[in-house]
Structures are given as structure tokens and as C-alpha cells.
C-alpha positions in Angstrom: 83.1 74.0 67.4 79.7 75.4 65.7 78.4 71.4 65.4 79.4 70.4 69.2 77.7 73.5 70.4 74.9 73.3 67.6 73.8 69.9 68.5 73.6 70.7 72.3 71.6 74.0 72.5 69.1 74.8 74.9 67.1 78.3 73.7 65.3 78.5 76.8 68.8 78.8 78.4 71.9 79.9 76.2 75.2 79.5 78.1 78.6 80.1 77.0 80.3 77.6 75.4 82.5 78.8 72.7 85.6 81.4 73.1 88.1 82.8 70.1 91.0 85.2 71.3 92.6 87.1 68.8 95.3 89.7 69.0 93.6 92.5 67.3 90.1 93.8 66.3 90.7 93.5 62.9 90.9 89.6 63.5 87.4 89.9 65.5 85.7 91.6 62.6 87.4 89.0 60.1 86.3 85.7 62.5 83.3 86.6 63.4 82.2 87.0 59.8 83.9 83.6 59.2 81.4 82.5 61.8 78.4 84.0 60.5 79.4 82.1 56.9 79.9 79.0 58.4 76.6 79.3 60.4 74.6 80.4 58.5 71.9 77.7 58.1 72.6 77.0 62.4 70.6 78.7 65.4 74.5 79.4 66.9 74.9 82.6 68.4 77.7 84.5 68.3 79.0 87.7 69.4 81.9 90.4 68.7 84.5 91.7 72.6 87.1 94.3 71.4 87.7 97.6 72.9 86.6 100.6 71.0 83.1 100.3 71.2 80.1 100.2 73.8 81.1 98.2 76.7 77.3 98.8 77.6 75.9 97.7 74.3 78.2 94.3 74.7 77.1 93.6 78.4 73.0 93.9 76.7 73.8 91.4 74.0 75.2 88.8 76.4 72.6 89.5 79.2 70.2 87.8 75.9 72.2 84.7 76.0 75.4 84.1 73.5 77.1 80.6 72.5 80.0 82.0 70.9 82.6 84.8 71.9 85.1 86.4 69.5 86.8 88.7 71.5 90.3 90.4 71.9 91.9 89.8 75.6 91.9 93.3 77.1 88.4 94.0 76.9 87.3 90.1 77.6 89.0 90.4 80.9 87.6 93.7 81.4 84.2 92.3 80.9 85.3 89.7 83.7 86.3 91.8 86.5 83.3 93.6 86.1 81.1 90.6 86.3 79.8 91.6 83.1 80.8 88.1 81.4 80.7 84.2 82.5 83.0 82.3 81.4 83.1 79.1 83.6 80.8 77.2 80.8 83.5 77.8 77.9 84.8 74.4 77.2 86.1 75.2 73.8 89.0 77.8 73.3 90.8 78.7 70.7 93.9 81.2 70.5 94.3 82.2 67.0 97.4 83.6 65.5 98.7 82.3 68.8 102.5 83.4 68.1 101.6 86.6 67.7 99.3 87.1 70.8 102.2 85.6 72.9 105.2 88.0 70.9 102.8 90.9 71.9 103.1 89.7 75.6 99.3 88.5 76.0 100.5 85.6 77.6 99.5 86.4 81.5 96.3 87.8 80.3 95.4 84.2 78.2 96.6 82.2 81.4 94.4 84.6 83.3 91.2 83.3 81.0 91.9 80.2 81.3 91.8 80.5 84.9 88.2 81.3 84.4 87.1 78.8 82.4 85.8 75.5 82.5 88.6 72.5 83.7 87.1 70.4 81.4 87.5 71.9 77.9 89.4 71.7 75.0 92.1 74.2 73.8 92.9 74.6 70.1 96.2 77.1 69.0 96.4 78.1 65.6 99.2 80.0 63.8 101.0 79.6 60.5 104.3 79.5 62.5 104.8 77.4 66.0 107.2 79.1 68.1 109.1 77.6 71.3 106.4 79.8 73.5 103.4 77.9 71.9 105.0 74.9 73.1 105.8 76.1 76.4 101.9 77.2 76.7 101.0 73.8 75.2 103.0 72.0 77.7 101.6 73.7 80.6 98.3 73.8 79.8 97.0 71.0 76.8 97.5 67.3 77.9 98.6 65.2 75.5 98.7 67.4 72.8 98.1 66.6 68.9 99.5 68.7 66.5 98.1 69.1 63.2 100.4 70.9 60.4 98.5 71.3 57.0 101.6 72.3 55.1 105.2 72.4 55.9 106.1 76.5 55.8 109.6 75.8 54.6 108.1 74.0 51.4 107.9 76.5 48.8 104.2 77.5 47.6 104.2 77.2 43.4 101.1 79.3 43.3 103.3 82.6 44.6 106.4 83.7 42.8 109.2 85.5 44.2 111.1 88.5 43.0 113.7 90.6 44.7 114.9 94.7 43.4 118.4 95.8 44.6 118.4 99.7 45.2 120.1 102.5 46.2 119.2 103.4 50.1 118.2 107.0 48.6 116.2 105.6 46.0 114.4 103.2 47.8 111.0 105.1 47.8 111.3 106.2 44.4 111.8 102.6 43.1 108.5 101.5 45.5 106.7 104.2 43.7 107.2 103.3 40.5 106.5 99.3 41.0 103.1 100.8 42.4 102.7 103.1 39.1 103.7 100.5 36.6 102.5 97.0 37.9 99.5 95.6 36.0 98.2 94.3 39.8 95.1 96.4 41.4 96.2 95.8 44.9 99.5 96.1 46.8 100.1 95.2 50.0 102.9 97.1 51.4 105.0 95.7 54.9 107.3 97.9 56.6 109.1 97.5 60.2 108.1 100.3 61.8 104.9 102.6 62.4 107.2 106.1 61.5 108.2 104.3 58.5 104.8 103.5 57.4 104.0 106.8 57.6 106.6 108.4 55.7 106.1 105.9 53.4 102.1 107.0 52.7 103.1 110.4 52.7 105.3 109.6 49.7 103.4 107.3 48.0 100.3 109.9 48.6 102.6 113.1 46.8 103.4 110.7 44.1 99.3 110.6 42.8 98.9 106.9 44.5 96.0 106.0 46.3 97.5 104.8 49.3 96.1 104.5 53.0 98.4 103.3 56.2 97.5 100.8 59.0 99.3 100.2 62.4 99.3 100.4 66.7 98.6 104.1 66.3 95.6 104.8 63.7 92.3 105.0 65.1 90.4 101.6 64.9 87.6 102.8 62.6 90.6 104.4 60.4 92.1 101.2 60.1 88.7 99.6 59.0 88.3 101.9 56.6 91.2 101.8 54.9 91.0 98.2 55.0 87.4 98.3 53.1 88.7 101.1 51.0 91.4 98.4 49.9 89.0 95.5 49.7 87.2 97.2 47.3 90.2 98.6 45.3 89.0 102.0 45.9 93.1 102.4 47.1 95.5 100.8 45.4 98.3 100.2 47.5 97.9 99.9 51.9 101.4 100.2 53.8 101.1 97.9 57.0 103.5 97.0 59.9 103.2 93.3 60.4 101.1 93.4 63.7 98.6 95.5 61.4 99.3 93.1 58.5 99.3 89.6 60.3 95.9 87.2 59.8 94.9 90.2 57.3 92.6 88.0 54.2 92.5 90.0 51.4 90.7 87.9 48.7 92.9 87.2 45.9 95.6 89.7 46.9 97.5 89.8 44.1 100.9 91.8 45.4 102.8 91.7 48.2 106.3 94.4 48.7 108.6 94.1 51.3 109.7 97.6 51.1 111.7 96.6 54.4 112.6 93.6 55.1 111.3 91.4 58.3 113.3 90.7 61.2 112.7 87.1 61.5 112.2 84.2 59.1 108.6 83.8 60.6 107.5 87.1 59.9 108.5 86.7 56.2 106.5 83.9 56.3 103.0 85.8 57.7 103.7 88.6 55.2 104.1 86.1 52.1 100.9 84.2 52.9 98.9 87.4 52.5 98.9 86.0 48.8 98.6 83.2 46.8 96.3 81.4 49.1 93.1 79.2 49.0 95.1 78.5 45.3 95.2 81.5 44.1 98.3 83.3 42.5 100.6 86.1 43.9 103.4 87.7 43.6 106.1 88.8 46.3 108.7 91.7 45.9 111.4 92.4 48.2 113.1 95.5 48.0 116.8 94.9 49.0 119.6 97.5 49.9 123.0 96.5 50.7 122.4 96.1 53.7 119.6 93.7 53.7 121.5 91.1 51.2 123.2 88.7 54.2 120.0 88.7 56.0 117.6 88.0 52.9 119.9 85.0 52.1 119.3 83.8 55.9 115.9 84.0 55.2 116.3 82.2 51.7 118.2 79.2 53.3 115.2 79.2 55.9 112.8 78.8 53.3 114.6 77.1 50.9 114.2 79.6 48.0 116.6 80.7 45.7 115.7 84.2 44.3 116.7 85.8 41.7 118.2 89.6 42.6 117.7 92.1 39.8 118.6 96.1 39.4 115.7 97.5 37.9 117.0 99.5 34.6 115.7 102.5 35.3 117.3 102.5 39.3 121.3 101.1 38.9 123.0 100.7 41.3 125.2 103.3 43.1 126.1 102.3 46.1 129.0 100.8 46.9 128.6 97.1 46.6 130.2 93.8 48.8 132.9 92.4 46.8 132.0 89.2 45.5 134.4 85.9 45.9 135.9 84.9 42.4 134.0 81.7 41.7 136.7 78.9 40.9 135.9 77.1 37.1 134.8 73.9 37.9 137.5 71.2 36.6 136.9 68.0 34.5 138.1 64.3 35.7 140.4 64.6 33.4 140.9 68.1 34.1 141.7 66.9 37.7 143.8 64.1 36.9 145.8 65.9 34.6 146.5 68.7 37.0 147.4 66.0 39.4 150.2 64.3 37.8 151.7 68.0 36.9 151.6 68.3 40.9 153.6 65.2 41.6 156.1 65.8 38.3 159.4 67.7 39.4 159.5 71.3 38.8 163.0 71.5 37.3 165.8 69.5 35.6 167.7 69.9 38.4 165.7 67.4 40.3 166.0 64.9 37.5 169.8 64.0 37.9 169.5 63.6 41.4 166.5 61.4 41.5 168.2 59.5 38.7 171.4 59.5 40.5 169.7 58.0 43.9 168.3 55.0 41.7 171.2 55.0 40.0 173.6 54.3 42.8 170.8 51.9 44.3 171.2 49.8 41.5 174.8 50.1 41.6 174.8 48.4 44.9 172.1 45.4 44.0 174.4 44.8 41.0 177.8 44.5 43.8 175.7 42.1 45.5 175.1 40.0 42.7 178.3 40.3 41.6 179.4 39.4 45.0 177.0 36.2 45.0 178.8 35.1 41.3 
């Protein structure tokens, strides 16, 4: 996108050209400096949408003339209405982390932007996980689409190793805790389901002497960015995210990632897990398990193909009451087999001797009357 609209600028006349929906601000910030890396040695323009700041201040900057938008839906649209924005020149689109913008129910709002802009464009949608509801969109909106997959997401990734904790339900926080206090890693990158549970989960972590800070729907935007900065420089050690908080978050070199609960769905496993090891870099995932959670991490396991070890940490064993487990059968030998075969088929008593022996015995009896009959 920065060449095709490099190589065809007019400065006397900027028009729109580019446009980058993401679900949250988070993902502007993070893009938009992507853009101004990528660009730097280009005369591209480019320009931040999200709500939370000036709409004012916005409208000035694209009154000067703007090739690229990164820009969140809500306030894009609101830009629209107000005829505060054009977007009838944007012939390149993107939609990143396109399965979470349409699981967050963006999807009448992205149809609605498409409505305004150009017919002739093309539309690119990016996420680490293609859902049936990125194909739906595709269908009804890309013609004959090309996908490109960089690497399969149920391959396993060497570069990150995985380790799963079994724990006691009331222990659970204590045994997060001390992972946080012992681990040799800088960073930790906490994902829990819910926004109550992330909090309860800083508070604890916070009364514990851990430098901990807590992102989701309901902290304040510039909250969120500082906490994120604070983590980025390791001036926190560990942040406790929901996945909507968490997803497209690029922490450089993240080291640690903790499940403390586990995610619903296969595909949000995998958007946690690639927090780490990536661009080659190492990481490690935990996943905290209570009995609860062992049928649905081995769903998750199959999924993926893994196989991961489940330990009880020796300081945390286990007192809750556990599944019984199936008595595994001892594998038999071929001659093992064969042998228990033939001891199948032999008779179980004497008793059945004389009166097999007896039936061939009076068989033979009458083949021997015959022949005597013949003589």
C-alpha cells in the first residue's frame, strides 16, 4: 500500500487513498507506528481516527490533505456523517485482526464503510485465525479472492514451549503469584476471561509486592497506554489482559505468557500464544489448569496438535478431588497375543475332553463300519 500510493502522489492535491480498520486504539497506536517505520524515507502521509481524543484536532489534520487512515470504525463513521472525512477515493482497505472486529459485532459498521468507498478498490483481511464470518464477508464483498496463509496455526511453533500447572481452585492465585515471584523472565503477560477477573486478579498480584497493572473494555484509554508503556519498558513486571485487550498486542520479545484461565475457544488460545515467540524469538507459555479445565485443555491440545506435559508444582499438591483415570491395559507381545489365543480356543476342563474325544471317536467308529462293510 505505501509504494502504490507513493508512486502516485500529487502534493498539490493529497486525496485519500489508503484506509486500516482496527478493533481497538491500541491497534491504531501500534499501526500507525508500523507505518511511520516503514515510511520513513517516503513523502506518505498518514494519520491516527479513534475516539478518545479531539474530533476537532482530527478534522484540521485531514482538511491539510492525508494519504493514509488508521482509524478504529466508530469514530471513522462518525467522521463520515459529519462530513468531516471523504472516503470515496480509498481504493485500498484493509481490516486487520479481522475475526476479532467481526466477533465484536463491527460487521454492519465495516459494510457501512465500504459503502462509502471507492467500487474500484482492493480489500485485504488479516488475522492469525480465518473464521466462517471472514469468509462470509469475503464472499460478499472480495471477487475472486486469494488467500495467503504464512504458516499453518495448527503446526506447532519450536521457538515457544509449552508448560501446563494443575492446582487447587483455592490456590489458583497463590500459585500465579509465585510463578510471577520466582520466574527468571522480566515480563509476564497475564490472560484472563473476564474484566472482574482481571481485576481481582491485579489486586492480588498488587498485595503480593508485584508490579502489576490491568488492561480491558473498562480502563480509561490513556490508562491502558500507560500501563502498556509501563510494561514495555519493564517498569511492571507482570500485565493481566482479557483477550480483546490482549489481541494484536506486540510486545518485543515477550518472554512469558500465563493462562491463568483458560480461553474459550481454540482460536483464542492461539492469539494469546502468539504474543510470544515471534519474529524468532523464544517464549514460554503456562497454563494454569483446575479440574475443571482438563477435558477442555485436551480439546484444545488435539486442535493444535500438542501434547503437554501436566505437572503439580511441589510446593501446590493437589487437593481436590481428582477424575478417576482409566486403567491403561499392558500392551501384549505377538507372541504374547498368540499365546493368549490358543489358551482361548483350549477347553476349560477335562470334562470337555472325553466328549470331544468321544464325538471323534464314534465318527471314526462309523468310517471304520463302512469300510468294513466295503471288505
Amino acid at each position: 500500500m505505501l509504494n502504490k500510493v507513493n508512486n502516485n502522489l500529487n502534493f498539490n492535491n493529497r486525496v485519500l487513498r489508503g484506509l486500516i480498520l482496527v478493533p481497538t486504539r491500541e491497534l491504531v497506536e501500534q499501526v500507525s507506528k508500523s507505518l511511520s517505520e516503514y515510511g520513513k524515507y517516503l513523502k506518505v502521509k498518514h494519520t491516527k481516527i479513534m475516539g478518545g481524543t479531539s474530533k476537532s484536532k482530527q478534522a484540521e489534520i485531514l482538511a491539510d490533505g492525508i494519504d493514509i487512515v488508521v482509524a478504529t470504525s466508530g469514530r471513522l463513521l462518525d467522521l463520515q456523517r459529519s462530513g468531516l472525512i471523504d472516503l470515496d477515493s480509498v481504493n485500498f482497505i484493509v481490516i486487520d485482526e479481522a475475526d476479532t472486529m467481526l466477533e465484536m459485532g463491527f460487521k454492519e459498521e465495516i459494510e457501512e464503510i465500504f459503502s462509502f468507498c471507492s467500487p474500484y478498490r482492493q480489500i485485504i483481511m488479516c488475522s492469525a485465525t480465518v473464521s466462517q464470518n471472514i469468509r462470509k464477508l469475503a464472499k460478499d464483498y472480495l471477487r475472486d479472492p486469494v488467500t495467503v496463509q504464512i504458516h499453518d496455526r495448527r503446526d506447532r511453533v519450536d521457538t515457544i514451549k509449552h508448560e501446563a500447572f494443575k492446582v487447587d481452585v483455592k490456590k489458583k492465585k497463590e500459585l500465579l503469584a509465585h510463578i510471577l515471584k520466582t520466574t527468571k523472565h522480566e515480563q509476564a503477560l497475564v490472560f484472563v476471561n473476564l474484566k472482574d477477573a482481571a481485576d481481582a486478579a491485579f489486586e492480588y498480584l498488587r498485595s503480593q509486592g508485584i508490579k502489576v497493572a490491568a488492561i480491558h473494555g473498562d480502563v480509561e484509554y490513556k490508562n491502558r497506554v500507560q500501563a502498556i508503556k509501563d510494561f514495555k519498558s519493564k517498569k511492571i513486571k507482570a500485565l493481566v489482559a482479557t483477550d480483546i485487550a490482549g489481541r494484536g498486542l506486540d510486545i518485543k520479545d515477550l518472554p512469558l505468557v500465563i493462562n491463568y484461565t483458560l480461553p474459550e475457544g481454540t482460536d483464542d488460545f492461539t492469539h494469546r500464544v502468539g504474543r510470544t515467540g515471534r519474529a524468532g524469538s523464544k517464549g514460554t507459555v503456562i497454563s494454569m489448569l483446575t479440574v475443571e479445565d482438563y477435558n477442555h485443555f485436551t480439546k484444545i491440545e488435539r486442535n493444535l496438535r500438542l501434547n503437554v506435559k501436566r505437572e503439580i508444582h511441589e510446593e501446590f499438591p493437589l487437593k481436590d478431588r481428582q477424575p478417576r483415570q482409566k486403567a491403561m491395559k499392558k500392551k501384549m507381545s505377538l507372541s504374547e497375543k498368540k499365546g493368549h489365543y490358543k489358551k482361548k480356543q483350549a477347553p476349560k476342563s477335562e470334562e470337555a475332553i472325553p466328549r470331544k474325544t468321544g464325538a471323534k471317536s464314534k465318527k471314526t467308529t462309523k468310517r471304520d463300519d463302512r469300510k468294513n462293510f466295503r471288505k
